[in-house]
N, C-alpha and C positions, 0 to 999 in steps of 0.2 A: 409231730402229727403229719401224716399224709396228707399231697395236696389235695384239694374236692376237686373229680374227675368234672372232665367236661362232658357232660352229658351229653348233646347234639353229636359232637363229634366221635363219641364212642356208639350212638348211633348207628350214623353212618356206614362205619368199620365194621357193625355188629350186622346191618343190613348188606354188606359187600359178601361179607363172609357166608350167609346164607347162600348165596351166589353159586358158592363153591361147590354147594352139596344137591344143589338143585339146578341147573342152567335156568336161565329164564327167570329167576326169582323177582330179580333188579331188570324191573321196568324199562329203567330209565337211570340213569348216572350222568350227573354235570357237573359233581364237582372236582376238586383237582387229583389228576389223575396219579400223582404222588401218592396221595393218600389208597386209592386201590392197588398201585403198584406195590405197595407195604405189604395191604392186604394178600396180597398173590402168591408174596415171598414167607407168609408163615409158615408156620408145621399146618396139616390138614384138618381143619377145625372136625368136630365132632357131634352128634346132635344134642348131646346131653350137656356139654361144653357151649352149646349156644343157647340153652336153655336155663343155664346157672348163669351165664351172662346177661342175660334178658332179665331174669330177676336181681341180678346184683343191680341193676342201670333202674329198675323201677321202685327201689329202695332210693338209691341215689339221688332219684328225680324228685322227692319230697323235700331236700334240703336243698336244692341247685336253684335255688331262688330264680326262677322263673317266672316271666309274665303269666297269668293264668290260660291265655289260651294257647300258647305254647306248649306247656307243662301237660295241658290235656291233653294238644296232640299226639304229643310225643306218650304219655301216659296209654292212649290208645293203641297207637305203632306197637310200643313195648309186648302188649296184652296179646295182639293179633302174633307178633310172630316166638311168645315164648310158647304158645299151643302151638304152632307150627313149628317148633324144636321137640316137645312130647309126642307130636304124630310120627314125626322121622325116626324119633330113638325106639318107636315101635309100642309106648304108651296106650292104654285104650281112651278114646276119645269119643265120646258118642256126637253123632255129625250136629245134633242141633245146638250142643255144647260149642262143636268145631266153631258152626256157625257164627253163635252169637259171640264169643272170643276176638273172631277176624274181624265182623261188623260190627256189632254193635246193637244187632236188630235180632230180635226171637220169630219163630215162623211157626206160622199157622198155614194148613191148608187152603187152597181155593173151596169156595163155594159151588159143587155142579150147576145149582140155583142160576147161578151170576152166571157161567160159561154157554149154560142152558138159552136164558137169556140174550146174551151174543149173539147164539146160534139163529133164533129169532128174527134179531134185528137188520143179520147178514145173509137172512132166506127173501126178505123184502125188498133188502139192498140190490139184489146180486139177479142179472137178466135168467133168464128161459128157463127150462123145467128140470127135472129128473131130481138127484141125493143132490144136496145141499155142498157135501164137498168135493162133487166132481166142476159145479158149477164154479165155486171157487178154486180150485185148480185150473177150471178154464179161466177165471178171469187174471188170474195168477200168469197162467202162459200168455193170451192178449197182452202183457205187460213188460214182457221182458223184452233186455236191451240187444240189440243184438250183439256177440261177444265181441265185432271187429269194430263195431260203434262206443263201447263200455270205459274207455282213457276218453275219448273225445268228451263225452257225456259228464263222466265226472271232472272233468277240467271244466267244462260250461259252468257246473254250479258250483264248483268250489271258488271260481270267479265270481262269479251273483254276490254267494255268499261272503266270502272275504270284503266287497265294498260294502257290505250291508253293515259284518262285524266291524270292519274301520271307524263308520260313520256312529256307531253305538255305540262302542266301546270302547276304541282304541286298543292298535296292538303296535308294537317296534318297527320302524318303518322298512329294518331290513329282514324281518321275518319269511319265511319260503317252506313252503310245502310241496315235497317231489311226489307222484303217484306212481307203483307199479302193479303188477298183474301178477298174482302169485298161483300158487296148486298145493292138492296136501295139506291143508291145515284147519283145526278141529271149528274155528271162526270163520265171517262173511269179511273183517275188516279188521286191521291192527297199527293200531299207532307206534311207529318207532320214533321218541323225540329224542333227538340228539344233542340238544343243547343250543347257545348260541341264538336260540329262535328259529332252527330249525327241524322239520319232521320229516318222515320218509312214511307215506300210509300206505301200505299194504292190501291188495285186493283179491280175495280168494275169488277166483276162476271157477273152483269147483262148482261154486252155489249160484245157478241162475238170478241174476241179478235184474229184479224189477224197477220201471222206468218211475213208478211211482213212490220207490221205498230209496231211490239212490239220494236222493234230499236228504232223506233223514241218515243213510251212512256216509257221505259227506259232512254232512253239520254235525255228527257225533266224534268224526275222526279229526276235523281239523274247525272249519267254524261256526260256531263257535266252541266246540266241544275240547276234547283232548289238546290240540296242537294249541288253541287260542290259551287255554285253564296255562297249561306248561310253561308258554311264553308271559304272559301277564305275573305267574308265580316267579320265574326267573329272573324277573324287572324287579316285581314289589318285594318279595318277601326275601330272595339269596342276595341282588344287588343291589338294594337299598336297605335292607334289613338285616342283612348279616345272619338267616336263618336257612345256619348251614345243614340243618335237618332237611330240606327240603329238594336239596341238591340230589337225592334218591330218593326213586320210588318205587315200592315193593309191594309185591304181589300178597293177595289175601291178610291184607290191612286194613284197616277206616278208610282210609284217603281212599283206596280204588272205590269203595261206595258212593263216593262223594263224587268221584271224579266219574264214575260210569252213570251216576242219578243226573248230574247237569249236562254230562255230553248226550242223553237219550232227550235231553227239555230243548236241545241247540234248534231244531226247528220254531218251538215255540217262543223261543226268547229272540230268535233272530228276526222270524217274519208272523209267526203269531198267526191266529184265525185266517184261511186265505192260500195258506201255503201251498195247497194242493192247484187251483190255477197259479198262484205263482209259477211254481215248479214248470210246469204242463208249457207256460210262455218260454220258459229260459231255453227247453229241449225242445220247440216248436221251431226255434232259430236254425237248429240242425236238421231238423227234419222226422224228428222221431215225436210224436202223438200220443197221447191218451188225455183220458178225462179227468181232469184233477180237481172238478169236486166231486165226483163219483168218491176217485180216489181216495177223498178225505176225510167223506160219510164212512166210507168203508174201514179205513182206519180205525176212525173212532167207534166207531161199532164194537170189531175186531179186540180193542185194547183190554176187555177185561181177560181177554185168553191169551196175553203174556204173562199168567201166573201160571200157567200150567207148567211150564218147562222146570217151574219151582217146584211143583208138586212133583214132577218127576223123579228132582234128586233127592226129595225125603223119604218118596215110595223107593226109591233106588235103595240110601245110605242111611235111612233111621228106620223104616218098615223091611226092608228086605226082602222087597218085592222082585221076582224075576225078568232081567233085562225084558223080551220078549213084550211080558205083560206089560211095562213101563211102554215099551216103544208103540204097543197098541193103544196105551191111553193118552200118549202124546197125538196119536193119530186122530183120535176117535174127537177130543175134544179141541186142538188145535188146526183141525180139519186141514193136517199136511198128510202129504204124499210118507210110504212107509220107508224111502229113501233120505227123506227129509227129517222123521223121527229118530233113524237111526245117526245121521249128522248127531242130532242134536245128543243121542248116547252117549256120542263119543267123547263129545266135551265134557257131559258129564261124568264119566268113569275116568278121564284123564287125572293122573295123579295131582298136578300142579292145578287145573281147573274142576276140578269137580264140587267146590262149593261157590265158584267164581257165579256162577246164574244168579243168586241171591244177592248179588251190586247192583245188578239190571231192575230186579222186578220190585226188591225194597225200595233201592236208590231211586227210583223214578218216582214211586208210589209215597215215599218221604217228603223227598223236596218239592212236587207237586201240589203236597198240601200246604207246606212251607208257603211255595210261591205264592199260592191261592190265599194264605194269610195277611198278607201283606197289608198295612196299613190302608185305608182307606184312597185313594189317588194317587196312590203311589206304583209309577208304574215299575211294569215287568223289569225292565231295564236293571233300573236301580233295585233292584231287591237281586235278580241275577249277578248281577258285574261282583257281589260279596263271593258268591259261591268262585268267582274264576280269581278272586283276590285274598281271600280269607283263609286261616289254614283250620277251618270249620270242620267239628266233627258229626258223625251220624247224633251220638250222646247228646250234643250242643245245640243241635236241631231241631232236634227229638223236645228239646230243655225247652226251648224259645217258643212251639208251639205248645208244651203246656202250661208258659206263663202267658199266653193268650198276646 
């Protein structure tokens, strides 16, 4: 009798090897570099070869006597990238299929009603006269950082923020976050985590970056979002757990749901109601100003029109709606500029991301209500610090709010 493969670790190799065929697939890689070095030296995997693999290992993972939430995660992983081996081998895939395969989550359109609404809310909000979104473009431009101020700025609050997460959470005392200044790329921010407890975040240049939105891309890239989830997993779950599945992380799986729903909550779990004067103190030390509860009304006004960029890529990839049209209803209803709609095309038609918008607007919209579930006086904290420590899926979430 052959021996019972090791599931985790064929994993891994099975997530390296996607690597090959796609750059950028692999996240993230911590664990030993042996074992990708292996990977390197095979013959040139296949897409149809990585798709017979993905179902042999999900066969296997019903007998590999696994912890149950283990088995799930890895069950999930499985599911998200043997559709991402039928998409490559050229398979027809219809995207809401794609979709719910990688996450976990089925999509429905936004509501104009809701958006409509927004629009409303952020005509009262928002000073002086004329269209609704030239107003918010100006108040959009009052806002921005200036670009030779934009490192200083986010070092301010990545500091704030890191003692905030310290005293909450706890992270490794020799953990470190580099910041650089990037161009060219389809994103406003990207986490590179290297392992060790270290990250490198990424800051596109391209996209005017506002004094009142850098909070929130700080605390989604590092803390407590992305950098803090990486480092806490590398402690708990690879160095004291031995759950060497977790040593990679791969693109258009569960985990990035998971992992883009709690780094989009890092304001709210860090500093909660208030943020927006917090914020406004921390870059007031520097000399850079604005209103931060304006800022934060307006936020929250604004957040039911983060589904639109979802609607986008359904009109995009299941209705077959022509770019053009798309980029005018991202305009029309997300009241950006038509330079800004087309950004956002790009991500969407990008081969590797073009169903990634659906981590953001489910992933938020999930654990949101998650969090809001939460026991009776039990604070935020404790119900978050699971999501940066648990290897939790969208499914398992999903599970948890419907046994109430």
């Amino acid at each position: 009798m052959a021996p019972a493969l090791d599931v985790p670790l064929e994993y891994v190799r099975l997530g390296l090897r996607f690597d090959r065929l796609e750059s950028g697939f692999v996240d993230a890689y911590t664990g030993d570099g042996r074992v990708r070095a292996a990977v390197e030296d095979e013959p040139a995997p296949t897409p149809q070869g990585l798709r017979d693999q993905a179902r042999a290992l999900q066969v296997e993972l019903a007998s590999a006597d696994l912890p149950a939430d283990r088995a799930g995660f890895l069950r999930g992983q499985l599911t998200g990238l043997e559709c991402t081996a039928r998409r490559m081998a050229g398979e027809p895939v219809a995207f809401l299929d794609e979709v719910s395969s990688y996450f976990q989550v089925d999509l429905t359109l936004g509501d104009p009603a809701a958006y409509a609404a927004a629009h409303a809310e952020l005509d009262v909000l928002l000073p002086g006269s004329g269209p609704l979104a030239d107003r918010y473009a100006a108040h959009r431009r009052r806002e921005e950082c200036p670009p030779a101020r934009l490192a200083e700025a986010v070092h301010a609050l990545s500091s704030a923020l890191r003692d905030r997460v310290r005293a909450e959470y706890g992270l490794p005392e020799v953990e470190t976050v580099r910041y650089e200044v990037v161009t060219d790329k389809p994103w406003s921010g990207f986490n590179y985590y290297e392992g060790d407890y270290r990250s490198r975040v990424a800051i596109n240049a391209d996209l005017p970056h506002r004094l009142g939105q850098l909070p929130h891309l700080v605390a989604h890239e590092a803390y407590p979002g992305h950098h803090t989830e990486h480092c806490r997993k590398e402690l708990g779950l690879v160095e004291r757990g031995s759950r060497l599945e977790h040593t990679v992380f791969l693109v258009n799986t569960p985990e990035c749901l998971m992992a883009e729903g709690l780094a989009d909550l890092g304001m709210q779990a860090a500093i909660g109601p208030g943020w927006g004067p917090w914020a406004a103190e921390v870059l007031a030390d520097l000399g850079l100003h604005f209103d931060g509860h304006l800022v934060e009304r307006i936020a929250a006004a604004a957040a039911p029109l983060n589904r639109v960029r979802q609607d986008a890529a359904v009109l995009l990839h299941d209705r077959g709606a022509p770019a053009d049209e798309v980029a005018a209803y991202i305009q029309r209803w997300s009241l950006v500029s038509g330079d800004r709609a087309r950004q956002q095309l790009r991500f969407l038609t990008h081969p590797l991301w073009r169903a990634y918008t659906t981590t953001y607007v489910e992933g938020f919209d999930l654990l949101s209500r998650w969090l809001d579930a939460r026991p009776a006086g039990q604070p935020v904290a404790d119900r978050f610090v699971r999501l940066l420590d648990e290897p939790l899926t969208p499914a398992a979430v999903a599970g948890e709010l419907r046994a109430g």
